[in-house]
C-alpha positions in Angstrom: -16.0 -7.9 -24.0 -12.7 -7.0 -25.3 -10.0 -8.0 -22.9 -9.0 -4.1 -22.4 -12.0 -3.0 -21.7 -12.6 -5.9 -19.1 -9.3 -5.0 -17.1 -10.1 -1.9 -17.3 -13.9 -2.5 -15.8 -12.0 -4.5 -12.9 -9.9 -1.4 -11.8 -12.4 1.1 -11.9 -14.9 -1.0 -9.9 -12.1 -2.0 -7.6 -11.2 1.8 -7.2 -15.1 2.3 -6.1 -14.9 -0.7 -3.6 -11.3 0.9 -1.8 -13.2 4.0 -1.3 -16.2 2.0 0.7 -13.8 -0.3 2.1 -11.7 2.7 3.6 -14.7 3.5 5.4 -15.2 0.4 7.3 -14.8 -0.1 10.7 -12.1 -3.0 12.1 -15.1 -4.7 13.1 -16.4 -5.7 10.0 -13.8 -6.4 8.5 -12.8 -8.8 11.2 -15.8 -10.6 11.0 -15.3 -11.2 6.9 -11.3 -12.3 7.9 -13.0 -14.3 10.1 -15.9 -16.1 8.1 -13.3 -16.4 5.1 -11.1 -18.9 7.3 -14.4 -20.8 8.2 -15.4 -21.1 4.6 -12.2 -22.2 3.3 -11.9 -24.8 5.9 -15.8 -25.6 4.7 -15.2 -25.9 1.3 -12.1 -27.5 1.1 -13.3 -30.7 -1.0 -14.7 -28.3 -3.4 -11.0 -26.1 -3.2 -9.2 -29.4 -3.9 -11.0 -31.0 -6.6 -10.2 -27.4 -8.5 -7.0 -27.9 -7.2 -6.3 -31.6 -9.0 -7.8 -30.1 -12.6 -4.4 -27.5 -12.2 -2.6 -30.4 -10.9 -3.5 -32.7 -13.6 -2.8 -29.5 -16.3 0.5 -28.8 -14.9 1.8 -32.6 -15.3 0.7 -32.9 -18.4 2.6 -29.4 -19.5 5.9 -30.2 -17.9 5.5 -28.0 -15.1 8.9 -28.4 -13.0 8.9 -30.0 -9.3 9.7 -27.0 -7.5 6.2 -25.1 -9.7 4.2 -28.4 -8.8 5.3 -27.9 -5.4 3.8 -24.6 -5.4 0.7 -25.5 -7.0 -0.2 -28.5 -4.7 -3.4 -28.1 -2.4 -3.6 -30.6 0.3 -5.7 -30.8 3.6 -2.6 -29.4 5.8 -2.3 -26.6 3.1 -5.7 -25.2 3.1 -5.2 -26.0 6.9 -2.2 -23.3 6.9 -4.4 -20.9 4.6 -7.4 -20.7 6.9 -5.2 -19.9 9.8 -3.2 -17.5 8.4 -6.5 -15.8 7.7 -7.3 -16.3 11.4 -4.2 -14.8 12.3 -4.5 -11.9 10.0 -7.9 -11.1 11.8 -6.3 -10.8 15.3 -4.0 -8.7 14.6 -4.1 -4.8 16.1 -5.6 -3.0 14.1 -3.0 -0.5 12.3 -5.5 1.3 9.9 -6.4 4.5 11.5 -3.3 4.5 13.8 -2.2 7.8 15.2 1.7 7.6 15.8 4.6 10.3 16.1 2.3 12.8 17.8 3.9 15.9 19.1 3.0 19.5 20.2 4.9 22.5 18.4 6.0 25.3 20.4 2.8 27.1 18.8 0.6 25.0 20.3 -0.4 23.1 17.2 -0.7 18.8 17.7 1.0 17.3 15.0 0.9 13.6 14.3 0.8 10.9 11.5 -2.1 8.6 10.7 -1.8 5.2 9.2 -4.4 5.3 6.1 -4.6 2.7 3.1 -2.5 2.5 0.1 -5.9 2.0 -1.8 -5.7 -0.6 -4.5 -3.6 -2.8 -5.0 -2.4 -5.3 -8.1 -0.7 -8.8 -7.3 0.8 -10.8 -10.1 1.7 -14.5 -9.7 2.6 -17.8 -10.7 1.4 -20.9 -9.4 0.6 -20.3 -5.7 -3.0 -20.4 -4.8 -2.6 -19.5 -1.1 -1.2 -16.5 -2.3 -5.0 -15.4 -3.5 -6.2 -16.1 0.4 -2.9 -14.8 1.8 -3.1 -11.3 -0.2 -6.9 -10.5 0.1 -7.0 -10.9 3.6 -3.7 -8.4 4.1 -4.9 -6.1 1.8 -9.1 -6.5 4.0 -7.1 -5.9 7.1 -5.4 -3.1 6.3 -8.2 -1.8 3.4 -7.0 -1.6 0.8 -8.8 -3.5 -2.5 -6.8 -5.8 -4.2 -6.5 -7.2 -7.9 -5.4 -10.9 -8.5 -3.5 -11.9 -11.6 -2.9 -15.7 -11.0 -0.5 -17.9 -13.2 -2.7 -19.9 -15.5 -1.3 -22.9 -14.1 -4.0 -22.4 -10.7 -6.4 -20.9 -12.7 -9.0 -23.5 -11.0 -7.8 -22.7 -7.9 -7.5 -19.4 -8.0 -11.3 -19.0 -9.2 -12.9 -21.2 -6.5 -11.0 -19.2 -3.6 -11.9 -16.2 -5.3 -15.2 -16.9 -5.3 -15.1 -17.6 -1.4 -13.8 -14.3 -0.7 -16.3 -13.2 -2.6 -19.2 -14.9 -1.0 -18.2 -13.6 2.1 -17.3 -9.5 1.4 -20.8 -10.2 0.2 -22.5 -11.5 3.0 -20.9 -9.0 4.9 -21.7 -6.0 3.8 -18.6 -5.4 1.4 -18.3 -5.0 -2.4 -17.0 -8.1 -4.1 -14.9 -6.2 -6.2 -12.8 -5.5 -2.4 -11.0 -8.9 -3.9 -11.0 -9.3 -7.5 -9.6 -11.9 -9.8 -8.9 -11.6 -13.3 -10.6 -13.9 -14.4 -9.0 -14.5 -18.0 -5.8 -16.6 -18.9 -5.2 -14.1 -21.9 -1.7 -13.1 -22.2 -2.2 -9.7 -22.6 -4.2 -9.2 -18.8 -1.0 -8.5 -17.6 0.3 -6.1 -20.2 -2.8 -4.4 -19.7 -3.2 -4.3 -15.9 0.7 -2.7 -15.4 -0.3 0.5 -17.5 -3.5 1.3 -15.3 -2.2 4.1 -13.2 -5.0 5.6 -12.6 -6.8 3.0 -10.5 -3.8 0.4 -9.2 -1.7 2.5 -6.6 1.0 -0.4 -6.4 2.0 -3.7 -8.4 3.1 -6.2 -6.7 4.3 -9.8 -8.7 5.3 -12.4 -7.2 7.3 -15.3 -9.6 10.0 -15.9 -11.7 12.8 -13.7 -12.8 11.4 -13.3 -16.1 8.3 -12.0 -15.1 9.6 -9.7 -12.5 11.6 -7.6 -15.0 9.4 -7.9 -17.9 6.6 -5.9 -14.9 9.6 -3.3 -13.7 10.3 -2.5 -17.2 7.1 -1.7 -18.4 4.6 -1.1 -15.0 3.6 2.6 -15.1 2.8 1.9 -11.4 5.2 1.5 -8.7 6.6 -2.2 -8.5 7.6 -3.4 -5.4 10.3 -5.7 -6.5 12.0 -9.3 -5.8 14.1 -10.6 -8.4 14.7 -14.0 -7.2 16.1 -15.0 -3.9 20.3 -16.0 -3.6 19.9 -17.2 0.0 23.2 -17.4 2.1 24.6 -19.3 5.5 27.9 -18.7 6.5 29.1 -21.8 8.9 31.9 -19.6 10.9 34.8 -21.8 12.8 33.0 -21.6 16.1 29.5 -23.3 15.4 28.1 -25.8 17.0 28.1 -28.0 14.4 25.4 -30.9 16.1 23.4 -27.8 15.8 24.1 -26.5 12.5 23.8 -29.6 10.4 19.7 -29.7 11.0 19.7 -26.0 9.9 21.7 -26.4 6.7 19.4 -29.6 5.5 16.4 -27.5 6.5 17.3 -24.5 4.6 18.2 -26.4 1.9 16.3 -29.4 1.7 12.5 -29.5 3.5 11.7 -26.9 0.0 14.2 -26.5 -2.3 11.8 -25.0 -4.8 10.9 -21.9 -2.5 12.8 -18.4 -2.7 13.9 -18.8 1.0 15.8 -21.9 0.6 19.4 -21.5 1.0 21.0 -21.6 -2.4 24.7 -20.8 -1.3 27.3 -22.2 1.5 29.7 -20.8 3.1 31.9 -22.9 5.0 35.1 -21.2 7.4 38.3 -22.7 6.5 39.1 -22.7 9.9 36.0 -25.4 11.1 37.6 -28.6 12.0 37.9 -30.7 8.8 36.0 -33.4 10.1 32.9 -30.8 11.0 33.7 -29.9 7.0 33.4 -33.6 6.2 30.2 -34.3 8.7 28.2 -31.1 6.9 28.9 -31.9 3.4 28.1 -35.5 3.9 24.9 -34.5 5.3 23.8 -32.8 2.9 24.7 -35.1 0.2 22.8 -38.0 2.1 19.9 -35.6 1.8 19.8 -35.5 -1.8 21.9 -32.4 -2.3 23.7 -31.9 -5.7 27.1 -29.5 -4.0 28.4 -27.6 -6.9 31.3 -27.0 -4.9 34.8 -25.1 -4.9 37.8 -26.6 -6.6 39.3 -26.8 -2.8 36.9 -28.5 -1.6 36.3 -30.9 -4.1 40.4 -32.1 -3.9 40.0 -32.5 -0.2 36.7 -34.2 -0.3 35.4 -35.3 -3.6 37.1 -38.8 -3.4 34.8 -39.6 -0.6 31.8 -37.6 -1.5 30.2 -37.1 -4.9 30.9 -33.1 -5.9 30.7 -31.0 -9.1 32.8 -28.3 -9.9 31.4 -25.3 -9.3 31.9 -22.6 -11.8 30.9 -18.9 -11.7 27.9 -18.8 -12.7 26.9 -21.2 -9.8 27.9 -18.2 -7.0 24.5 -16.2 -8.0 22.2 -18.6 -8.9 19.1 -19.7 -7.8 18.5 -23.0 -8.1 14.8 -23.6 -6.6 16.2 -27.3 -6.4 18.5 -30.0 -4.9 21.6 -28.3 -5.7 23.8 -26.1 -3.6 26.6 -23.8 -4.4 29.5 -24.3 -1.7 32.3 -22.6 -1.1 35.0 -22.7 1.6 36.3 -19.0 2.7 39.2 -17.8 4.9 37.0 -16.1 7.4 34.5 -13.8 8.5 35.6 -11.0 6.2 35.8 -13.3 3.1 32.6 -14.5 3.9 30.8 -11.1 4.3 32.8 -10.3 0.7 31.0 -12.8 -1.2 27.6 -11.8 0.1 28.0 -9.0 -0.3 29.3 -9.3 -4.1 26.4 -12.3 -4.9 23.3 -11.2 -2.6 19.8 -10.8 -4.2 19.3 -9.0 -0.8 17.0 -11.3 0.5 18.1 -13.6 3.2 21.6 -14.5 4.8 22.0 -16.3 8.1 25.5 -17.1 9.9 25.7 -19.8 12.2 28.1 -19.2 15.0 28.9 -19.1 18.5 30.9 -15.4 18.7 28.8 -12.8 19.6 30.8 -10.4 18.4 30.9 -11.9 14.5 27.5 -12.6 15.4 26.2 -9.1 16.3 28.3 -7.9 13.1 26.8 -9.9 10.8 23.6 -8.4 11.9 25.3 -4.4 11.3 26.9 -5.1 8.3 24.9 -7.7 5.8 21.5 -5.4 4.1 19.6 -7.6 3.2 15.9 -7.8 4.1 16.3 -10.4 6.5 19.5 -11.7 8.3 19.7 -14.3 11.3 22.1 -15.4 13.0 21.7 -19.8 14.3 18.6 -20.1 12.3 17.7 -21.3 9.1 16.9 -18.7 6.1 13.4 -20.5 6.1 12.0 -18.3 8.6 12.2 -14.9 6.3 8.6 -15.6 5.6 5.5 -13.4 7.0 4.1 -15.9 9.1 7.2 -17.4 10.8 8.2 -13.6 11.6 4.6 -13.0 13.5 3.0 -11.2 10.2 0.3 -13.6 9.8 1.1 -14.1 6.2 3.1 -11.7 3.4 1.9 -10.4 0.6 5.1 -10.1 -1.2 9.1 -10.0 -0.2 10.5 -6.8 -1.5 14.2 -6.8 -2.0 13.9 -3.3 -2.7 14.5 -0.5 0.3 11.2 1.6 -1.1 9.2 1.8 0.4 9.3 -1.3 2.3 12.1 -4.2 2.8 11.7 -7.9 3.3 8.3 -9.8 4.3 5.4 -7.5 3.5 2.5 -7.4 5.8 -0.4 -5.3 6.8 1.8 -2.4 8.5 3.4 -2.7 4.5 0.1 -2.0 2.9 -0.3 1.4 4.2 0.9 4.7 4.4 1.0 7.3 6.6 -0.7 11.1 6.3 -0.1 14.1 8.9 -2.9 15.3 10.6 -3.1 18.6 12.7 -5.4 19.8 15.0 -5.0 23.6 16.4 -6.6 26.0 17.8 -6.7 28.9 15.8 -3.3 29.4 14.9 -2.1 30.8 11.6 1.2 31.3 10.0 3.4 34.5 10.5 
């Protein structure tokens, strides 16, 4: 079969399988969330010996750390995967949800239903518990879903698939409710962003590259996120025995991950010796601090620095090294963010509530903390169960996608014989 016409089969039968899955009651679709975490946890030997074939592929292509990172499969993984599932399945359910409901001075009951988005496409690179963590969102809330994995977890991808599968089967539900492109041809993807007559929303998940080559040429709306420039500003009043575990976690327990923190901000007004005790940290750690010219003439005798240059204030590293720059102040601060932000995550760490409560006001994007490290803008540390995607894009969602994400919402009326004058 021609590779057009084999995407194309995909949609049209996952089109057929939304429809039927629309239809279902929570119940059942519960007990297939339900018997997919059981099966993963089951089959995890077979999961992982797919896993070591991509692993083994991978190293021998010169797959970076932070993509091998990614990639990896381990017991405490496929742990994580099978509860997320679990999670996903106890959630309320949101599909069918009446909400806004009102009564008109003409007696008519208007209100808003939350319905399905109907199917969707996810494109990504070298993630397999992104194939478990999407089709149970998009069961949940039902919607079908299409899954175009990197070719670097092909293996995986396939045996999870095939789980899913096994299970929608078993429990009444169309296979093609989660389908995987099964193909490593180049041209899937090309193919799959032009099909707007079956896919309702695209949804990639990956490098930079791949993002705008999908925005560019999707003829379906692309829920987008470029890349992710996280930021923590250390203000003058932190507690800095408390900040220095937060900076090494945001920067160091992943590097390779889009919520680590790529840049530092440091208040010129800290103590110099709470300057000193953070950048030593996180050079202890590992960290490579591409930092300002200031701050390496007041520290780099003592610790080892580079430079930094401009192009290091929005970068994304997805590695051991960290941009780091010492500013004035608050406003200073808020001024770089605001200048440098992929919109994705910024955190200050301080003990002013005012600052602290302005922070919150006045930096958009997706997800801002304040004395907490940028590693919790994921789905399941914010009490999503797992995300399907972070868009970095207000429309028609914003930050950490889960199943309330996945839908839309229709008015429905109910009257009692009234017509329009």
């Amino acid at each position: 079969m021609e590779i057009s016409d084999y995407i194309i089969q995909c949609c049209e039968e996952a089109r057929s399988a939304a429809s039927i899955l629309a239809k279902s009651s929570a119940e059942q679709r519960i007990k297939a969330l339900t018997e997919i975490a059981a099966q993963l946890r089951a089959r995890k030997d077979e999961i992982l010996d797919q896993n070591e074939i991509d692993m083994r592929n991978a190293r021998e292509g010169g797959l970076s750390s932070a993509m091998l990172d990614r990639l990896k499969l381990d017991d405490k993984r496929i742990e994580l995967m099978a509860s997320s599932v679990e999670q996903i399945a106890n959630q309320p359910e949101i599909v069918g949800a009446i909400e806004d409901e009102r009564i008109r001075p003409n007696g008519l009951r208007v209100a808003r239903m939350r319905i399905p988005l109907g199917v969707i496409a996810m494109i990504y690179e070298a993630r397999p518990n992104v194939t478990s963590d999407a089709a149970a969102l998009c069961l949940k809330s039902a919607n079908a879903i299409i899954l175009k994995g990197g070719k670097e977890a092909f293996h995986s991808n396939v045996m999870i698939a095939h789980i899913i599968q096994d299970v929608l089967e078993a429990c009444g539900l169309p296979r093609a409710c989660a389908t995987l492109i099964e193909t490593t041809d180049r041209d899937a993807v090309s193919i799959l962003i032009r099909q707007n007559q079956t896919v309702d929303l695209l949804i990639p998940r990956g490098g930079e590259s791949l993002i705008r080559f999908i925005s560019e040429n999707a003829t379906i709306p692309v829920i987008q996120h470029f890349k992710g420039v996280c930021h923590i500003f250390v203000e003058k009043t932190a507690d800095i025995d408390k900040a220095i575990p937060i900076l090494i976690n945001a920067k160091c327990q992943r590097p390779g991950v889009c919520n680590a923190m790529e840049t530092l901000l440091i208040d010129a007004g800290l103590p110099r010796v709470s300057q000193m005790r953070i950048l030593e940290s996180l050079a202890a750690k590992g960290v490579i601090l591409h930092a300002d010219s200031g701050l390496c003439r007041d520290f780099g005798i003592d610790i080892s620095m580079v430079e930094a240059t401009e192009e290091d204030w929005p970068k994304e590293y997805l590695s051991l090294d960290l941009a780091v720059k010492r500013v004035s102040g608050y406003n200073e601060a808020i001024e770089h963010i605001a200048r440098y932000t992929s919109l994705h995550t910024e955190s200050i760490l301080t003990q002013n509530e005012d600052l602290a409560s302005r922070f919150l006001r006045e930096v958009n994007s997706s997800t801002v903390l304040v004395n907490a490290s940028t590693r919790f803008a994921d789905g399941g540390e914010l009490g999503l169960g797992a995300e399907i995607g972070i868009s970095t894009t207000k429309l028609h969602s914003f930050g950490p996608m889960g199943c309330q994400d996945l839908t839309t919402r229709k008015f429905v009326v109910r009257g009692s014989g009234q017509i329009r004058s």
